[in-house]
N, C-alpha and C positions, 0 to 999 in steps of 0.2 A: 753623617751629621744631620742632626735632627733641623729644620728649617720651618716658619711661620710663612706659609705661603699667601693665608690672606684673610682676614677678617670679614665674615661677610654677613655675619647675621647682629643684633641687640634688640633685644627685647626686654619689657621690664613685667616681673612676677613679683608678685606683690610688693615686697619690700626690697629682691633681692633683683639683680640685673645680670642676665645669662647672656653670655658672648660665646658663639664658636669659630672653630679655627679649622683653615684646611691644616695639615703638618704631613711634609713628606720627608723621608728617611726614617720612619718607621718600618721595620721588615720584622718584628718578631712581637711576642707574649712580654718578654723584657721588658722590651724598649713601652711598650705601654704602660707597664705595671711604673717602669720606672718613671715616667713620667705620669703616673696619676701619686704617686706618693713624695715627689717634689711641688706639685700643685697644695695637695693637703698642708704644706708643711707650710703655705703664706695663710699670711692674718687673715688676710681680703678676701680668700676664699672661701665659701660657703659650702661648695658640690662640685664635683670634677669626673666625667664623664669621658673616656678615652674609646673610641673605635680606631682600633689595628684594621677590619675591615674596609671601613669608610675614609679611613687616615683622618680622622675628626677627633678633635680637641673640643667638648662645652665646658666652660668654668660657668659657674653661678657665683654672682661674689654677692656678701654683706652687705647688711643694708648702707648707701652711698660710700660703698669702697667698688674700688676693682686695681685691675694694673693695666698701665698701659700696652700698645700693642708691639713696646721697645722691651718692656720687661719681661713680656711672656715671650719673645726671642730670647734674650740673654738666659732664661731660663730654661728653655729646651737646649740649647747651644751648650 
């Protein structure tokens, strides 16, 4: 099971607002791919950047969107 272990970065680029995520229960090429092409598929997201390495999650959302840090659990879950 995929889990949102901790929000720890925000920072704002130009228009857009980049959050990243620790996420652990990732173990494979999969479990990333699949979870960068469930990120793409919200409105609010701009860029979605997954490291399998680093177990890191960056979303960049749209200008004044993003999702909460309940939404991007229920969405790795």
């Amino acid at each position: 099971i995929l889990t949102l272990m901790n929000a720890f970065s925000l920072s704002a680029i130009a228009d857009a607002v980049k959050k990243e995520y620790g996420v652990s229960g990732m173990v494979c090429s999969f479990c990333s791919q699949g979870i960068e092409k469930k990120f793409k598929e919200q409105a609010a997201v701009q860029d979605v950047s997954v490291s399998l390495k680093d177990k890191k999650l960056v979303l960049t959302f749209k200008d004044q969107q993003s999702l909460s840090d309940q939404e991007v659990q229920n969405i790795l879950e």
